[in-house]
Every structure is written in C-alpha cells, then in structure tokens.
C-alpha positions, 0 to 999 in steps of 0.5 A: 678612603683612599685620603684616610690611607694617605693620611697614614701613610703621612703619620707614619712617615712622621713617626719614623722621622721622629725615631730617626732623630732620637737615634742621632747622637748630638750635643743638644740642649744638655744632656741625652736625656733632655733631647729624648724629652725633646724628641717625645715633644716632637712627637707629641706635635706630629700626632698632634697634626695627624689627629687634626687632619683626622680630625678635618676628616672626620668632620667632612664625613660627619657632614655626609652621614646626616640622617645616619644615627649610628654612623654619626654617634660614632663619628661624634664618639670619635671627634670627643676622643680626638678633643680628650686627647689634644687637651690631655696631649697639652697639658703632657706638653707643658709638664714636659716643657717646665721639666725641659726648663730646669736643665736646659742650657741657653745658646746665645745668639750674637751680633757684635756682643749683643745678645739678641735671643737664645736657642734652647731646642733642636730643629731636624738634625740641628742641636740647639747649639749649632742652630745657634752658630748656624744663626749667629754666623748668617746674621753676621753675614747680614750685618756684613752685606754692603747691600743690605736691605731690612725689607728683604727680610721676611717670613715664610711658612713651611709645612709646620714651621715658619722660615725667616729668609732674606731675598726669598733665597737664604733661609736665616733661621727655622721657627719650629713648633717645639721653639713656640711651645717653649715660650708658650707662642705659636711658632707664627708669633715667635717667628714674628718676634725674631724677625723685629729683632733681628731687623732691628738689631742688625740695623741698629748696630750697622747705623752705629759702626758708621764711619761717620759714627766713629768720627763722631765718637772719637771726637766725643772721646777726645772732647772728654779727655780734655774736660778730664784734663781741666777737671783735673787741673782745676781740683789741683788749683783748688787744693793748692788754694786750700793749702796756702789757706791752711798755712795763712790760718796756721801762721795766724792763729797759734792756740793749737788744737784745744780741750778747756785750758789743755792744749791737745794738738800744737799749732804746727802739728795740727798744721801739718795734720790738715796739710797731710789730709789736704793732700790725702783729699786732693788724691782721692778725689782726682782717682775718683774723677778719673774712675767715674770718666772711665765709664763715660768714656767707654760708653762711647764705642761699642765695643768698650760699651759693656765694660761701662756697667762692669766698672760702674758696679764696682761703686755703684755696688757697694754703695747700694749694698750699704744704702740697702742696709742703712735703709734696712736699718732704719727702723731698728735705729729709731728704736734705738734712738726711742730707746736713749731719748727715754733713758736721756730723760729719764736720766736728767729727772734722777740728777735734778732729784739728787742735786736737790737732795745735795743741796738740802731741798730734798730732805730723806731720813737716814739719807746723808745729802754727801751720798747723792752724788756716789748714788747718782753715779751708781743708779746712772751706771745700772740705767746705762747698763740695762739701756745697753741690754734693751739695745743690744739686739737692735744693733746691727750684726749683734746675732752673729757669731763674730759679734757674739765671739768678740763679746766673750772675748771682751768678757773674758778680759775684763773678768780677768784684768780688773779683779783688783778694780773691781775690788776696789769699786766695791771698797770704794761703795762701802767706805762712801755708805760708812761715811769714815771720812769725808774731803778735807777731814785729817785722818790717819789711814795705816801710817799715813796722816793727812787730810782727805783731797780725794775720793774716787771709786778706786783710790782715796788721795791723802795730802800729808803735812808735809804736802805729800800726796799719797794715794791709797787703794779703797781696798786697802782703806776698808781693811786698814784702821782708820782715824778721823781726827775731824768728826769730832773736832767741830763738835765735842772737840779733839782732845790733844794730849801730851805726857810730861815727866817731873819729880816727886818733889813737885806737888801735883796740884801745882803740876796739874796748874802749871800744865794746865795753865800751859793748855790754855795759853797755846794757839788754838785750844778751847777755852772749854771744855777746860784742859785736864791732866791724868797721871798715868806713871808713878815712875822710879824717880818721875811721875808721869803727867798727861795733859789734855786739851780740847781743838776744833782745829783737827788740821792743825795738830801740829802747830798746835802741839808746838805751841802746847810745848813751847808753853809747858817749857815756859810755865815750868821753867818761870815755876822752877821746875826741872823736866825729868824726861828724857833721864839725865842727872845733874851734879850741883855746886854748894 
C-alpha cells in the first residue's frame, strides 16, 4: 500500500512539473499555442509512465491474488483499461505530433556551416531554440578541444531521457521522449542517431581543417589556377589559329556569300561577319571556362564549399529546366512531325496530279490544263492553313494568354493592312478561272497595250510596244475593259482595219480593188479569208472606205499597219487617185 501511495505521490510531482512548464513564457517551437500542445504531449508521456508502473503494480498484485476470482476480475478489469488507454493515449500523440509538424519551425544545429539536425521541441525550461544554441555551442566546443577523443563520447540513460555526455562529465545535449515521439523513435534510438552524427561530423571536419589539409588545398587551388591560365591561353591560340584561317579562306576565295547566281554577302563583309563571330566565340568560351573553374575551385576549402552548388545552379538550372521541357515536349513534337510528313506526302501526290494535268496526261473535262498550276497553288495554301490548325495546339506555349494575345495582334493586323491584297488575290482567282488572257497574248486592259509577260495573284505585268513594263492591279484588270487581240488571232484570224477618204469621182468597185489589192500585198496578212472593204461614210466631198484584213500575228499590230499603209499610198498613187483625208484643197494649172 504504501508503494501505491508513493507511486502518486510520484505522479503528482510529475503533473505539477508538467503545469510549471506551461506556465513559462518562452520562445518555443512558434508560437504559445504550439508549446501548449507540447506541454499536454508532456503530459501525455508522464501519465504514460505512471499507468506503467501502476501497471507493474497491478500485475504484481494479480500474481498475489490467484484463487481470489473477484479480486482478479477486477485487477484484470483494470490492466484492460490501462491497455485502452495507452493505445488511445498514442493514437491522441500522433495527431498531436502530425498537427505540431504543420507550424513548427526548425532550429538548426551547426558545425562549420553543416547542418547536422534540427530541434523542434522543448526539454524542461529549454525552448527548442536555445536547446539548439545550447548545442551547437558545446559541439563547437568539442570541435575545438585540442584533446579531443570521439570515444569519450557516449550515452547515458536518465530517468526518462537519454543524455549525451563527453568524459561521463559535460552533458552535450538531452534526448527526451518528446524529441522520439516526433520522429516516430524511441528516444534510446534517436539518441543513438545523434550521437554517430555527431562523432562523425566533428571528426570529419577536425580531419578536414588539418593544417595538412589546408596545405594540401591550397596547393590543389594553385594547381587549377594554373591549368585555368593554360586553358586560357590555349583557347586564345585556337582562336588566333581560326582568324588567320578566316582571312587566308577570305583572301582565296572571293564569290562571297551566294543564293543561285545572286550574291547576298560580298567577300569582305562575310569576312568580317566571321571574324566578329569568331571573337564573339572566343569570348564566350573563356568567361564560360572561368564560371565552370570557379565551382571547382571553391570546392576545395570548406568554406567557399557551399557556394559551389549555388554557382552550379545558375547553368545547371536553366539547362534542366529547358532539358525538362524539351523532354516534355517530345511527344507533341512527334505528333508534330506525324502530322507534316502526312501532309508532305500528301502534298507531293496533289502536284504529281497537277503536273500531269499541265502536261495533257490527265485529261478532265471543262478543266483547261493553264488552271493546274494556280489550282496547285490554291489547294497548297488550304492544306498548309488547316496543317497549321491541327498543329497549333501542339506547339509549345499555344494556350497561354501572351500566345493567345499575340495571335490576335497579328490578326488584327493583317485584316486591316492587306484589304487591298486580298482584293487582289481574289482579282487575280477570278481572272486565272475567266481565262481573259493568257502569257504572251496582246491585249489592251484601260489604256494600256501590250503583251501579257506576267501573272500573279496580286498584279499582271504588260510589256507595251514600246518595251514599257507597266504593272496592273488584279482588281483593276477585273473592273476595267479588257481586249485580247491574241485568242483569235491563231484561229479565225485578227481582223485589222483601216479607214481611207476618196472622192466621188472614184468608182468604188475600183476602190474596193485597189484597196484590196493593197491588203494583200502587206507583211503578215492571210491570204484567206481575202480582205474585204465597208463603206462606212458618205461624206460631203468624200467617201469613207474601211479595209479589212485578216493576221494571225496579234503581236505584231503595228509593223503590220505600217506595212498596209505604206501599200494603200502605193496602189493609189500607181491608180492616180488622190486621198481625201486629211481635207486639204488643191488649186491646178490648165
């Protein structure tokens, strides 16, 4: 009886030191709320510890009371509901310790800027800050003691905790159950942990800090240095090497930089392009040797050591982010590529078709073998156009808002800069489906006369006889008259004609001889159909002749009407007819 008295007398003492603690106003973990929790987890532990020795109690009792039923139902009833409670008991811990890990701060203890563990909980008075400085400062200690012997430290166990001490006098640092409960480890095994770490780390960065050590690296550092130094004297020599070429390739060979038979790029400002790039090369690799040494060298010393990743990351980040998204991409870019080879294919099947058609191999009714061509080009423009639709969403960016923002930017400005292009483009299907004209037909399109030498979706070049070139719209052309001199011309014949004046004392039978005569006898007029003359004037002292003739030469309109005039003087003058026209009067001598 009387060890169950002591025993609470015990638990008491533990309880009021548990409400001692909650009542300290500290620092701890983050806030006052979060050591509440850690102070009712105290607790929790304590009455843990007293329902194990009421436990032990109870069991020893249950042992004396054999062949007494009713006592040991009830001692029985009893270590049940100390059972319930210690599984209910841990099951509260856990909640409390996963709520206690949403805002708990770590405090890190440090050895020469390495992190060996964090503190995130109290022990006794201590907040989990100053047990943490408390630390760090008696492991600097160690690390400073000329004597130091990693066998002097060791563990010992405290009436609930476990002490790390050094020569069975310092004590380092206390393992509590709190600390085991918030790594999910007996405090017995997380004191284990710590105390590897510690010997480990202490030993290690001693062994490092070495005076030999130092001498060794900065010899290390030196020798890098120089291999720095020659690096860079090489590459300078290398690209010294690679100017001199450029300028022996240069002096050599003096085509330039060209595209077919037109020169782009002169010799000497391609020259100097490739020098300017040269030196631009030459930079970029020297500052790239000497940001990737820098790592290296830092490297060496302790404490330069974690600026080594920091500098690494600057590349080495941006590089894995683009790797990452090229590799990421991959599968859209070969759908992409899937995508272009059909349509590639598809495209060359569509102009095979059409160069057969052009060249009469393919015949289709009511389809002229001149459309082939503007045909190709108007279902290549439609398979390119839906292509890009079905690989717009595949390209990288295409659902954001800047892609999105600068695709209506372009749209807008296209619909509002090319009205007049795409009028004539439209201009320019209708007239290549009208068939007006093809190349090299004479026609006269407003006031101008030529012959067709081109034809585009946008404008239509007339070459006049005067070897004009003179440009034309499409829309223009579709609203403006047009005469084509040629269509006819290989067929039935262009008719040229001309109007001749003569007097009324000229028979016109003999007219319509010597005029027709006249036809026959110029350059590049048929034979048949025969000339023909129309009177189309009785005028006051004239008649009005018109004499027609039949060419298959459209394109030569003008030689040929020189050559009917000149003969038309010929024939009348060997008649002895006069020409009326233009008026003019003539006084004779008797």
């Amino acid at each position: 009886m009387r060890i169950i008295i002591k025993q609470i007398i015990f638990a008491c003492s533990l309880l009021l030191t548990g409400n001692y603690l909650s009542a300290q106003q500290t620092d701890s973990v983050t806030s006052e709320n979060l050591l509440i929790n850690e102070v009712k987890l105290i607790k929790d532990q304590q009455q843990k510890q007293i329902d194990s020795l009421v436990k032990i109690q109870l069991e020893a009792q249950l042992r004396d009371a054999i062949g007494d039923k009713s006592k040991t139902r009830e001692l029985e009833a009893k270590l049940r509901e100390i059972a319930v409670n210690d599984s209910l008991r841990s099951i509260q811990q856990a909640a409390e310790i996963k709520k206690l890990k949403v805002d708990a701060k770590a405090y890190p203890v440090i050895l020469n800027h390495d992190t060996l563990f964090n503190i995130f909980t109290i022990t006794g008075s201590f907040s989990a800050r100053e047990r943490a400085l408390a630390i760090t400062k008696k492991i600097n200690s160690l690390y400073d003691d000329a004597f130091y012997s990693p066998d002097s430290l060791k563990i010992k166990s405290a009436t609930d905790n476990f002490d790390i001490i050094y020569k069975n006098q310092e004590i380092i640092m206390t393992v509590s159950n709190l600390d085991g409960l918030w790594f999910g480890k007996t405090n017995a095994e997380l004191a284990q942990s710590y105390l590897q770490t510690i010997k480990q780390t202490v030993q290690r960065e001693r062994e490092s800090h070495s005076l030999t050590n130092w001498a060794k690296r900065i010899g290390l550092a030196v020798l890098i240095l120089l291999l720095l130094i020659f690096m860079v004297a090489l590459i300078n020599w290398a690209f010294r090497q690679s100017k001199k070429y450029i300028m022996y390739r240069t002096q050599k060979i003096n085509a330039g930089l060209k595209l077919g038979t037109v020169k782009v790029i002169p010799a000497q400002d391609l020259a100097l392009i490739f020098l300017k790039i040269n030196s631009a090369l030459r930079l970029i690799v020297t500052l790239l040797l000497i940001y990737l040494s820098l790592p290296l060298l830092f490297s060496v010393f302790p404490e330069t050591e974690s600026w080594t990743s920091t500098l690494l990351n600057w590349i080495l980040g941006p590089l894995k982010v683009a790797l990452n998204g090229i590799v990421a991409y991959l599968p859209n870019l070969f759908t992409i590529l899937v995508i272009y080879l059909i349509f590639k294919f598809s495209l060359k099947a569509v102009r095979y078709f059409f160069k057969e058609v052009k060249r009469g191999n393919i015949q289709i009714n009511g389809f002229h073998p001149e459309w082939s061509v503007p045909t190709f080009n108007i279902i290549r423009f439609i398979l390119y156009a839906f292509m890009l639709v079905i690989v717009f969403p595949y390209l990288p960016g295409s659902g954001s808002a800047a892609f999105q923002g600068v695709s209506v930017f372009l749209g807008i400005l296209i619909s509002l800069g090319s009205s007049s292009a795409i009028t004539n483009i439209v201009a320019g299907l209708v007239i290549t489906y009208m068939r007006p004209f093809r190349i090299g037909d004479r026609v006269k399109i407003g006031e101008v006369t030529g012959d067709i030498i081109e034809k585009t979706m946008l404008v239509t070049r007339i070459r006049t006889i005067k070897n004009e070139d003179v440009t034309v719209p499409n829309s223009m052309v579709l609203s403006s008259s047009t005469v084509n001199y040629s269509s006819q011309a290989k067929t039935n014949g262009l008719i040229v004609h001309y109007e001749v004046t003569l007097g009324y004392d000229v028979p016109w039978k003999k007219a319509y001889e010597i005029l027709i005569s006249a036809a026959l006898k110029s350059d590049f007029i048929l034979q048949e159909p025969r000339p023909f003359v129309l009177q189309t004037r009785l005028n006051d002292f004239y008649v009005s002749y018109q004499v027609n003739a039949y060419t298959d030469q459209a394109g030569k309109q003008a030689l040929i009407y020189s050559s009917l005039l000149e003969h038309i003087q010929d024939e009348l003058n060997a008649a002895g007819i006069e020409m009326l026209s233009p008026s003019y009067n003539v006084i004779r001598k008797e």
